[in-house]
N, C-alpha and C positions, 0 to 999 in steps of 0.2 A: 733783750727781748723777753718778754713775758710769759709765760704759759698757763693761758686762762682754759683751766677746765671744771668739771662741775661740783669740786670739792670749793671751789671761787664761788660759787653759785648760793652753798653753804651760810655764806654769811653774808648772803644779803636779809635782809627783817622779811621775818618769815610772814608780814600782811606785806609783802611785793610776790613771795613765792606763792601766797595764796589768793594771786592776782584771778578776777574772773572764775570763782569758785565753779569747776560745773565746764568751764570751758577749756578750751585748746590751752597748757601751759605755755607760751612761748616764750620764756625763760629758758626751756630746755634748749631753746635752739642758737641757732650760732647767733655772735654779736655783729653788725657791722655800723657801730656807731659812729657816723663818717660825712662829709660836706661830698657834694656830686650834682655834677650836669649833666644835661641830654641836649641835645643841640642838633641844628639841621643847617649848613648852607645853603641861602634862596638861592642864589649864582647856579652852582653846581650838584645839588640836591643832594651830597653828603652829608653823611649821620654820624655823632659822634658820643660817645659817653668818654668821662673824664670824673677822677676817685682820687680820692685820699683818706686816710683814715690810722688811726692808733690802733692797727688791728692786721696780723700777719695777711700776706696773700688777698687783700679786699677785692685784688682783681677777677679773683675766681669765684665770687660769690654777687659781686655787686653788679656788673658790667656785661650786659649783652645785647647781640644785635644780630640784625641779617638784609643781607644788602636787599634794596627794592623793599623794606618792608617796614623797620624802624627798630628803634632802640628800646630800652628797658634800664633801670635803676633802678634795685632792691635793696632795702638796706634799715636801718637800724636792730630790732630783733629779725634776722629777716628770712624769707619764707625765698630760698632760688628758684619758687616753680616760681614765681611770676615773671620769671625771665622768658623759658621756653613757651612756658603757657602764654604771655602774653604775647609771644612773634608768635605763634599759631594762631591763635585768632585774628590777630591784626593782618596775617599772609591770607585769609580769610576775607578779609575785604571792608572788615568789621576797624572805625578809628579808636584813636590813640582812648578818648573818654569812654565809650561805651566799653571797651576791652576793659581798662581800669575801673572801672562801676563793677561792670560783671565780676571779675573776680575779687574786690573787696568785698562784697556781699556776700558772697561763699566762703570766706574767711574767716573763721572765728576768732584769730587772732591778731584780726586788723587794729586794734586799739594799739597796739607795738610796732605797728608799720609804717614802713616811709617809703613809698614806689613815687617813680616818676618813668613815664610816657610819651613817646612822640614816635608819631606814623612818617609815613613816606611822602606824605601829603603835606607835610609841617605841623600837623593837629596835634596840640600837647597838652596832654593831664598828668595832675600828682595828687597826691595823696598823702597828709600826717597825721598818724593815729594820736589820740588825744592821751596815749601814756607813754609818748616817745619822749625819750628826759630834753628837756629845756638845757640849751637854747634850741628849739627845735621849730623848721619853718620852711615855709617853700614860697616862689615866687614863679610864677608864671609870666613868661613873655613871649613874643615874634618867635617860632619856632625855636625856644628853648625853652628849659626849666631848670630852676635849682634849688636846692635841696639841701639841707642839712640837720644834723640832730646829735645833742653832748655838744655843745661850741661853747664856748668861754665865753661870746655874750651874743645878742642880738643883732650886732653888726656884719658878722660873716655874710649873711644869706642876702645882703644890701649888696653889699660889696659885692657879691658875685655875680647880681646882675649887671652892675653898673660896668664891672670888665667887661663882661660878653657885651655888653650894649655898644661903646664905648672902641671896641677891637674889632668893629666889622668888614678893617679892609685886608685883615690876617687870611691868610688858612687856617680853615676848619681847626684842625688840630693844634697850630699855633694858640689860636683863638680860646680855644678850651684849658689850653696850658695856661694861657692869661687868669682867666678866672680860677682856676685853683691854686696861682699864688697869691691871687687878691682873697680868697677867703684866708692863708694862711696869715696874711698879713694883715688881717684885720682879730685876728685872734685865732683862727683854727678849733680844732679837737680840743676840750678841756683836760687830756690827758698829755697831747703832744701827738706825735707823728710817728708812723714807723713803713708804712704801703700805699702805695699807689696803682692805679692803671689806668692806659689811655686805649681806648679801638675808635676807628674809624669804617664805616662801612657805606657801599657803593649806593646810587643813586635809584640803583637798578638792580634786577638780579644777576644773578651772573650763573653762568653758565655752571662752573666746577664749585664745589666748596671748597676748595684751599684756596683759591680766589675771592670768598666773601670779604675779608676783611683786608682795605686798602693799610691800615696799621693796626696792630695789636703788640703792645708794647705794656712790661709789668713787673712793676719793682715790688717783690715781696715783702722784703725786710731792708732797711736801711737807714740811715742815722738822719738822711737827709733827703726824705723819698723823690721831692719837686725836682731839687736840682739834677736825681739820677736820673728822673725821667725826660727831663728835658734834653740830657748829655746824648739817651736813648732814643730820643727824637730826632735829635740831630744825626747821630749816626746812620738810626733810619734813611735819613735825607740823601747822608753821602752816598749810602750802598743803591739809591737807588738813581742815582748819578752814573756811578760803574754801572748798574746794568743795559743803562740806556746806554753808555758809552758800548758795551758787550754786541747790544740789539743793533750800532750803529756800526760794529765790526762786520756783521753778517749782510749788509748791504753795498758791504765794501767802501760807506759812507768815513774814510779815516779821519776827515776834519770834524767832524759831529765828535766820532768816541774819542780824539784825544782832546776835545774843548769838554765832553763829560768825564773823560777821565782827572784833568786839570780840575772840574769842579769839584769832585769829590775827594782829590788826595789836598787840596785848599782846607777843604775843611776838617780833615784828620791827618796833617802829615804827617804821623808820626805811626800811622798805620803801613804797614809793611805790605801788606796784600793789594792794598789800591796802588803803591808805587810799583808793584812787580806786573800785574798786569797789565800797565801800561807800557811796561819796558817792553811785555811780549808783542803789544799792538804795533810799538817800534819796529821791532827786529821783525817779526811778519811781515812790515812795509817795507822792508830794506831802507831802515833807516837804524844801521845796526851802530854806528859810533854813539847816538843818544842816547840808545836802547841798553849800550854797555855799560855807562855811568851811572845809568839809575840800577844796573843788575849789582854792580862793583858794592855800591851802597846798599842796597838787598842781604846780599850776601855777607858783607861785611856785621851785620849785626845781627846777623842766623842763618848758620849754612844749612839750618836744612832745606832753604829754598834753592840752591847750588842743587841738592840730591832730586827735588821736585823739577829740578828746570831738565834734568837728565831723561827723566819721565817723559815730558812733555810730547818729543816728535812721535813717539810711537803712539801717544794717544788725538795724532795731528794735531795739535796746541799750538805747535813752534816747526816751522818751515823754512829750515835754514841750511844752508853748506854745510858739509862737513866741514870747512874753512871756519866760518864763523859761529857754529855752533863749539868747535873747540877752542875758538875766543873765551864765548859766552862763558864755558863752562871756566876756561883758566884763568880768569878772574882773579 
């Protein structure tokens, strides 16, 4: 990993550092020279942003959103207020183009920028400033846009539409993951790869903010940012399998959670937490011989869950005999 700071800045030709003599340097500011979507599904009115980029963390700089209201991509030299800036005006009532008008115009150092835009409504604008380094481009479509700038050639930003066009019977997120291996795969960053991030955000507003974002998922650094992310998608997936299977315990529904339990230890068996809390769903149903096989193998390959399963009854987890809780435990 690189560590680009402003001794790097140093030896770029000092007619780029004395870009816009008079104006905003934005050269001083961070890089996120990187390929990115903003997406909406018509089905279910979720909003999506999806990054990549040869550039630590792009997820904290590029990537925002708020449910009921729309998304935001900031990125090449790039300026974060148009993130929050732009979902306050747009939670304002104000669409995806005119928010983006208004604040390129107040910009001074919009010649360096690359925003993309889309409301809650599907209405979507972008924006590339005419010194964002080549291959640098955006395309507009059907409640999406994409975006890119530094690409190895002019085919990245094709390719990106042509996945999202092409992926419409995916989820959202699925859907977004598509096109950012179709831009890698058609050339990517001219530098290569190192961060990623994916969010998702609801259709609607939502009541709590730790509720806004249905996924927020963000590979900082990695050799192989697409494939972590998507590993992190999936997981996403399974965990949220276990909770429905959880949400299906508290209705006393036990065919629902152990058919969402079974869905999620399918798809990571090798995760120990999805098999133990299904063992607990077990032995709470008195169906304590299943229950034991899958503890036996728990425990077998880290007893600290033996010491957690001891825990359990006094935090009402596990409601068993003292008969079969000292099975459980003699494993």
């Amino acid at each position: 990993m690189k560590n680009y700071n402003i001794k790097a800045l140093l030896m770029l030709p000092s007619a780029i550092l004395m870009f816009n003599a008079g104006a905003q340097n934005i050269y001083k500011e961070k890089f996120a020279h990187t390929f990115s979507i903003v997406a909406r599904d018509k089905v279910t009115g979720e909003m999506a942003v999806g990054v990549q980029s040869h550039w630590f963390s792009v997820g904290t700089m590029v990537s925002w959103g708020k449910s009921g209201v729309g998304v935001v991509a900031t990125q090449s030299f790039v300026d974060p207020a148009y993130g929050p800036g732009g979902l306050n005006l747009m939670s304002e009532g104000k669409g995806a183009k005119e928010v983006l008008d208004q604040l390129v115009s107040e910009d001074k150092g919009r010649d360096g920028r690359q925003v993309a835009m889309l409301d809650a409504h599907g209405k979507v604008a972008a924006f590339t400033g005419k010194n964002c380094i080549a291959s640098a481009n955006h395309i507009v479509g059907d409640n999406y846009s994409v975006q890119a700038n530094m690409m190895l050639n002019d085919a990245v930003v094709p390719a990106m539409a042509k996945a999202f066009e092409e992926n419409s019977s995916l989820p959202l997120a699925d859907r977004v993951l598509k096109v950012l291996l179709a831009a890698q795969a058609a050339g990517g960053d001219i530098r290569g790869k190192q961060s990623a991030a994916l969010i998702v955000v609801n259709a609607k507003p939502v009541a709590s903010p730790w509720l806004d974002k249905k996924i927020d998922i963000r590979v900082d650094d990695h050799a192989e940012p697409l494939v972590e992310l998507q590993r992190l998608l999936n997981l996403h997936k399974a965990y949220e399998h276990l909770n429905r299977g959880d949400e299906a315990m508290t209705v006393n529904d036990m065919e629902l959670a152990l058919k969402e339990y079974a869905a999620a230890e399918s798809m990571f068996p090798e995760n120990l937490e999805m098999k133990y809390w299904k063992a607990v769903t077990l032995a709470n149903n008195h169906r304590i011989d299943e229950a034991c096989l899958i503890f036996k193998n728990v425990f077998s390959e880290d007893d600290h869950w033996r010491e957690l399963t001891r825990r359990l009854p006094k935090a009402g987890l596990l409601t068993l005999s003292e008969r079969d809780f000292a099975r459980v435990i003699g494993l």
